[in-house]
TIPAPA-831362 format. One record per residue (C-alpha): z, x, y; residue in three letters. Coordinates in steps of 0.001 Angstrom, whole numbers, plus 524288, in hexadecimal, padded with zeros to 5 digits. Layout:
N
ZXYALA ...
end
This chain:
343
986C340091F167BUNK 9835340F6FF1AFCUNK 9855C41ACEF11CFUNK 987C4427E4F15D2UNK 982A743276F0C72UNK 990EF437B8F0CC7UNK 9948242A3AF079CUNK 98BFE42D2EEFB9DUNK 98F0E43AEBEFAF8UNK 99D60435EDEF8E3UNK 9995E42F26EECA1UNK 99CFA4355AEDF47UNK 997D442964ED6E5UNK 98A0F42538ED5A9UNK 98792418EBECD76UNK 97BDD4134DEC91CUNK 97DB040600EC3BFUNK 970EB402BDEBDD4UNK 96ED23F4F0EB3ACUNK 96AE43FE2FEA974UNK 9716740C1CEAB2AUNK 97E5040F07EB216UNK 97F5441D5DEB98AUNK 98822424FAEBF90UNK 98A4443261EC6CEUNK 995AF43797EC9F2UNK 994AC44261ED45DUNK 9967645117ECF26UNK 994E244C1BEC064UNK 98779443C4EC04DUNK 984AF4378AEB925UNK 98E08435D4EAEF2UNK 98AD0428CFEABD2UNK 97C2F422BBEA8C6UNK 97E084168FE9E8CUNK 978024092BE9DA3UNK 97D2B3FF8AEA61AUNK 984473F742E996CUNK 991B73F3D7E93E2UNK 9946E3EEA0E8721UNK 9A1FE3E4EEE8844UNK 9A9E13DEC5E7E22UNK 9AB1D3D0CDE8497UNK 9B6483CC59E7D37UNK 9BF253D773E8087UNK 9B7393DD00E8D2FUNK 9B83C3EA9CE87D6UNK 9AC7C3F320E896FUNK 9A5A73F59DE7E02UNK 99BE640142E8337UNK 9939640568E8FA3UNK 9872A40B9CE9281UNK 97E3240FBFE85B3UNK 9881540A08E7BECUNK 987873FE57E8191UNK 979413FCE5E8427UNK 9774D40086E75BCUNK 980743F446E736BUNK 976773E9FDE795EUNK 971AB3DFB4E7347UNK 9797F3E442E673DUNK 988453E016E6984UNK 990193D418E64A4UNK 993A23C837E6CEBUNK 9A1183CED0E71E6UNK 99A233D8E9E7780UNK 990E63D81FE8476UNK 9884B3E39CE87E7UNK 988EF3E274E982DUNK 981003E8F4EA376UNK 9882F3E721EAEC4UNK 97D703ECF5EB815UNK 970463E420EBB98UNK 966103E79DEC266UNK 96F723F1F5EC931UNK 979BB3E9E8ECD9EUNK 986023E8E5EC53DUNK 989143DBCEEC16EUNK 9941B3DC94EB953UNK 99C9D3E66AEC259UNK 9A8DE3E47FEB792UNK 99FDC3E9D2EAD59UNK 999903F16BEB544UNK 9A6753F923EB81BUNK 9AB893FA96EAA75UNK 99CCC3FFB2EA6B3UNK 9A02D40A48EB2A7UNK 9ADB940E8EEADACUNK 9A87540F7DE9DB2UNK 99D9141738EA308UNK 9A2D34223CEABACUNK 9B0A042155EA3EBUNK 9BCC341DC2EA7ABUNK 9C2B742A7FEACE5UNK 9B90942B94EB7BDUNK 9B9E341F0FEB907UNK 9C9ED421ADEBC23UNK 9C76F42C86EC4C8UNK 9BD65425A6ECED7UNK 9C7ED41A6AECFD8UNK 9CE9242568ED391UNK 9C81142B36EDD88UNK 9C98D42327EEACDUNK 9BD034273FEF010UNK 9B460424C1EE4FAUNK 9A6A742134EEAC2UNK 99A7D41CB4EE1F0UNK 98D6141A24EE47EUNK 9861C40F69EDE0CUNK 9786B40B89EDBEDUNK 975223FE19EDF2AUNK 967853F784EDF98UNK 95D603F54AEED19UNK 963783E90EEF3F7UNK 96F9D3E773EEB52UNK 9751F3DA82EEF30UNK 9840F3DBEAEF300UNK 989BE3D516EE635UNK 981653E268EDEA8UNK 986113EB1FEE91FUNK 995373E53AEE708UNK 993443E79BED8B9UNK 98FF33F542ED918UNK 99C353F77CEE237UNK 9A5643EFDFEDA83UNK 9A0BF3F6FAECBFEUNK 9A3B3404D8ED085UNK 9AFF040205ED992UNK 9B44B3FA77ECD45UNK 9B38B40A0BEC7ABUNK 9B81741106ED1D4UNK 9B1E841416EDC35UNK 9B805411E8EE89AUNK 9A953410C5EF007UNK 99D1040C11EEBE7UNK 98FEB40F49EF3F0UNK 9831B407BAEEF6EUNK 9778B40F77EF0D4UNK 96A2A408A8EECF7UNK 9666D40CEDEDF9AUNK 9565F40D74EE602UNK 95C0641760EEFD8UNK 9631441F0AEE440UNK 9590841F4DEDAEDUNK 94EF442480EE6DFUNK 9579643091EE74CUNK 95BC5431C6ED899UNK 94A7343369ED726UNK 94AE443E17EE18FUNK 941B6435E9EEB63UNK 9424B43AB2EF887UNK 9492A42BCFEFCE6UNK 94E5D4314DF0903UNK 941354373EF1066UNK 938E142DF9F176EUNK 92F4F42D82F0D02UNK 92E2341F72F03F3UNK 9307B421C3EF471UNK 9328D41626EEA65UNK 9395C41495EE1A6UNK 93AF240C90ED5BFUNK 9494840C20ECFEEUNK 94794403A2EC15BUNK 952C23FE3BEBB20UNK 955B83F592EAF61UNK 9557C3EADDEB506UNK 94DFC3EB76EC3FFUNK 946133F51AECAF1UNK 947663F8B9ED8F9UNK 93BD83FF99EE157UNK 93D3840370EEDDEUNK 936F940DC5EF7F9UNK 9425C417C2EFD75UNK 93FEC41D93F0A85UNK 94A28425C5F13EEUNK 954F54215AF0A0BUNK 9513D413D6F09CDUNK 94A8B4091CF01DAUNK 94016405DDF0AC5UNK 93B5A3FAE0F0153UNK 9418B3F55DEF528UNK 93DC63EC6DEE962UNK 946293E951EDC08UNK 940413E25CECE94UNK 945B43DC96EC420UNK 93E0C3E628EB9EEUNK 944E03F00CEB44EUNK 947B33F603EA4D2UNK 94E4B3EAF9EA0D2UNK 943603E38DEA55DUNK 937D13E9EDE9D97UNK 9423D3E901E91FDUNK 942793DA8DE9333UNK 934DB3D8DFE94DAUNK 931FF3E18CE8969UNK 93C863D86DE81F2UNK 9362E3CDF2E8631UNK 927AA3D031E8255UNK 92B693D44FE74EAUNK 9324A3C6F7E7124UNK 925143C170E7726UNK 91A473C862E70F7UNK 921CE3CD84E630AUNK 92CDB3C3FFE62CFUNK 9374D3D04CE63FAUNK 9437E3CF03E69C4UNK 9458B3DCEEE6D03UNK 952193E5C8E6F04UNK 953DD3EBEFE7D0EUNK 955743F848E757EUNK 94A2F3F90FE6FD6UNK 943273F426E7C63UNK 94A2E40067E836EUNK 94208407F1E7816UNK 935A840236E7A21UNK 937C14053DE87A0UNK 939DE41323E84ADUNK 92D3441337E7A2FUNK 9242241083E85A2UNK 92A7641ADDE8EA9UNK 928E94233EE84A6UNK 91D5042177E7EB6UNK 922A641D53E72ACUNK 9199141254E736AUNK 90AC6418D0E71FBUNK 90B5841A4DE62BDUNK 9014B40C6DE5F09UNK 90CDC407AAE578FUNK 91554405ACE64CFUNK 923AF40584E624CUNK 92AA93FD08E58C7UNK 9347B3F418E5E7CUNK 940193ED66E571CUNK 945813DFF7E59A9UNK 949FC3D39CE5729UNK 93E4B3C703E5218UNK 93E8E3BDB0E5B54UNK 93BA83B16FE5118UNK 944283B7F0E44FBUNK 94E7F3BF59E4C7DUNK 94B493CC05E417BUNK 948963D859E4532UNK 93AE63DC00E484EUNK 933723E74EE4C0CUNK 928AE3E715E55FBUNK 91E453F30EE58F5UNK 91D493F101E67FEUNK 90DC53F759E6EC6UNK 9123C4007BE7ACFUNK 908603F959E8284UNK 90ED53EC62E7FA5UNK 91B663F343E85A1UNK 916A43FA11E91C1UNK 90E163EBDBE93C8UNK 91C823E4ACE94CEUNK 9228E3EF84E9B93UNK 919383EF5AEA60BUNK 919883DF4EEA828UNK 926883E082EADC6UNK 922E93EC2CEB9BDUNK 91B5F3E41CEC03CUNK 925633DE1FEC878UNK 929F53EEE0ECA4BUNK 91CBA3F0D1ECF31UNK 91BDF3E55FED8F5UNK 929803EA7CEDE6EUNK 925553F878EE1AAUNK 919133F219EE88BUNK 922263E7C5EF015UNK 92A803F3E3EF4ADUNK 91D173FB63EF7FFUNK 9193D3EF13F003FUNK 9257A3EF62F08EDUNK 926233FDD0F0C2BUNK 91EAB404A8F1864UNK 912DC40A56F15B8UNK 916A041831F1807UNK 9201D4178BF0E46UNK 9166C410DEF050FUNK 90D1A41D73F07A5UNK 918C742783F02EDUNK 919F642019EF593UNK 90A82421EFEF1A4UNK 90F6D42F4EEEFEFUNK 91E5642EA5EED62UNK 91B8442434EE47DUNK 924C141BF9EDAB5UNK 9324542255ED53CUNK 935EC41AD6ECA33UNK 9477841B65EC768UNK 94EDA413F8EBD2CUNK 9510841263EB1F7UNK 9460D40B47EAE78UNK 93BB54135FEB78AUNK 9369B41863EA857UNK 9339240C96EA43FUNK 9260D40EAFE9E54UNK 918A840C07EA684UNK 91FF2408AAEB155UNK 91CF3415BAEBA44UNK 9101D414EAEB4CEUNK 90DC3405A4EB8BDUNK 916304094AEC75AUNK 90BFA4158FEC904UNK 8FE8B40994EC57DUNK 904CB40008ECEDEUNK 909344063CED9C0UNK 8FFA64122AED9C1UNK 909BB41AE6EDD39UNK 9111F42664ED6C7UNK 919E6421E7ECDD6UNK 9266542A56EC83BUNK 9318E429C1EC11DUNK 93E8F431D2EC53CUNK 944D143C06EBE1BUNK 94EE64350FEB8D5UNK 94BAE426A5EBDA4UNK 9570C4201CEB6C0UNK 961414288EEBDB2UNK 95A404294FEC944UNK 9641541EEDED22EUNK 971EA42561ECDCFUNK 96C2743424ECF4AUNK 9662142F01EDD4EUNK 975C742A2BEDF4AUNK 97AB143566EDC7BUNK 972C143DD6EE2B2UNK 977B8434ECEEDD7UNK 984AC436E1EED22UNK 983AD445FAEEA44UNK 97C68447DDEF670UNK 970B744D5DEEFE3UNK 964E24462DEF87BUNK 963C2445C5F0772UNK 96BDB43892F0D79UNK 963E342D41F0DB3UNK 96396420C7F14DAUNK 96F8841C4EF108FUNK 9716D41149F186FUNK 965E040B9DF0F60UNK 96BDB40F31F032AUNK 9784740962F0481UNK 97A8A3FB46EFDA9UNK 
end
């Protein structure tokens, strides 16, 4: 499939369906929506409860009748019914009327590197189920290259590594396209589990994912250098009472780190399989780190030990594949290779 830049120019929807955070730009008014990726559903009568922050406050804390539900994984929408009431509660019905109302409606959508054609089908199906007449699928890598500001259409290499909740993709960008690519299974949700995990193992915790989400934030912070550490709340794993648990930063950053190793082996796979002119530019260029979870603590710090490169993170990494979108479909960077971009 080619894409014109007119084609994208056309757009005046730019969605960015991400397994922790939905986004969306509308062209002329800017992003008007940036929630979590979650619905809360009453499954005896099918009415929705709440969406977005409500209903991520809700988990782990509701009744049988109601489910808390993401309907986006690893990028790729797997519930497309939920997925498409989520939409409507979240940019409100009225606009919701008036693009079903417009006949030439187009959106463009984010979708991961290599989306197989069921993920691609989803992503189609979710926002024509809202209204929008056309859908184009631009890769989210691509997006995210030009929501950092990296110069991804000169011939020059730059990588880039977009982390998610749930998976990480890296990949070196040249002339508009990914010259090499590489996606992980490591992402927040995974240091969250493995955080989970090592408390029930070594203090016999069973730990909230809120207050993980604040540990988290402790060590980015540097909550975490008093030599008390942080105190941590939870449930005893042998008496099922509450307990409290002071938690040593180095304890945390040692756990965090366990799981990047598999991040760091990707970037050097990627590294292996590009030219070595390209390799050359990125000694300087270096590593751009997007996503939501690009501030996870230590982990420019243990990128910048293992590559021995540059390593920074972008202005605003977590909005860094819907602004590259829209800057897209606004016609605010040169045309790239589109033929490349286009899923």
């Amino acid at each position: 499939m080619y894409l014109s830049p007119d084609q994208l120019r056309r757009c005046t929807v730019a969605v960015d369906l991400g397994a922790s955070r939905t986004r969306v730009h509308l062209k002329g008014a800017g992003l008007v929506v940036d929630e979590p990726s979650i619905v809360a559903v009453n499954v005896m009568s099918g009415a929705l409860i709440a969406v977005g922050t409500p209903a991520e406050r809700m988990s782990g804390r509701t009744p049988s009748h109601i489910r808390v539900v993401r309907p986006v994984s690893h990028g790729t929408v797997v519930d497309i019914v939920m997925a498409q009431r989520m939409l409507r509660a979240m940019v409100g019905e009225k606009t919701v009327r008036s693009w079903r109302l417009n006949p030439r409606l187009r959106t463009a959508v984010c979708v991961p590197h290599e989306a197989d054609p069921l993920a691609q089908r989803a992503a189609i199906e979710t926002l024509t189920g809202v209204g929008a007449r056309r859908v184009l699928l631009v890769d989210t890598l691509i997006a995210a290259g030009v929501g950092c500001g990296l110069p991804v259409e000169e011939p020059e290499a730059t990588l880039i590594v977009l982390c998610g909740a749930a998976a990480t993709q890296v990949a070196v960008l040249s002339m508009g396209s990914i010259v090499a690519a590489a996606k992980v299974p490591v992402g927040g949700e995974t240091i969250e589990q493995a955080i989970i995990q090592h408390l029930r193992n070594h203090h016999e915790l069973v730990l909230p994912s809120q207050s993980v989400r604040t540990l988290r934030l402790d060590v980015a912070t540097g909550g975490l250098n008093s030599p008390q550490g942080t105190v941590v709340h939870g449930r005893d794993v042998a008496t099922g009472l509450g307990r409290k648990v002071q938690i040593d930063p180095a304890e945390v950053r040692e756990v965090m780190a366990a799981p990047l190793t598999s991040l760091v082996d990707a970037i050097r796979s990627v590294l292996h399989r590009c030219p070595p002119d390209l390799v050359a530019d990125l000694a300087d260029s270096g590593v751009t780190l997007a996503g939501g979870s690009a501030l996870l603590p230590g982990l420019d710090e243990q990128l910048r030990q293992a590559t021995r490169m540059p390593v920074q993170i972008a202005e605003d990494p977590s909005t860094a594949a819907v602004n590259g979108l829209a800057a897209l479909i606004e016609g605010r960077v040169k045309p790239l290779n589109l033929d490349a971009m286009a899923l």
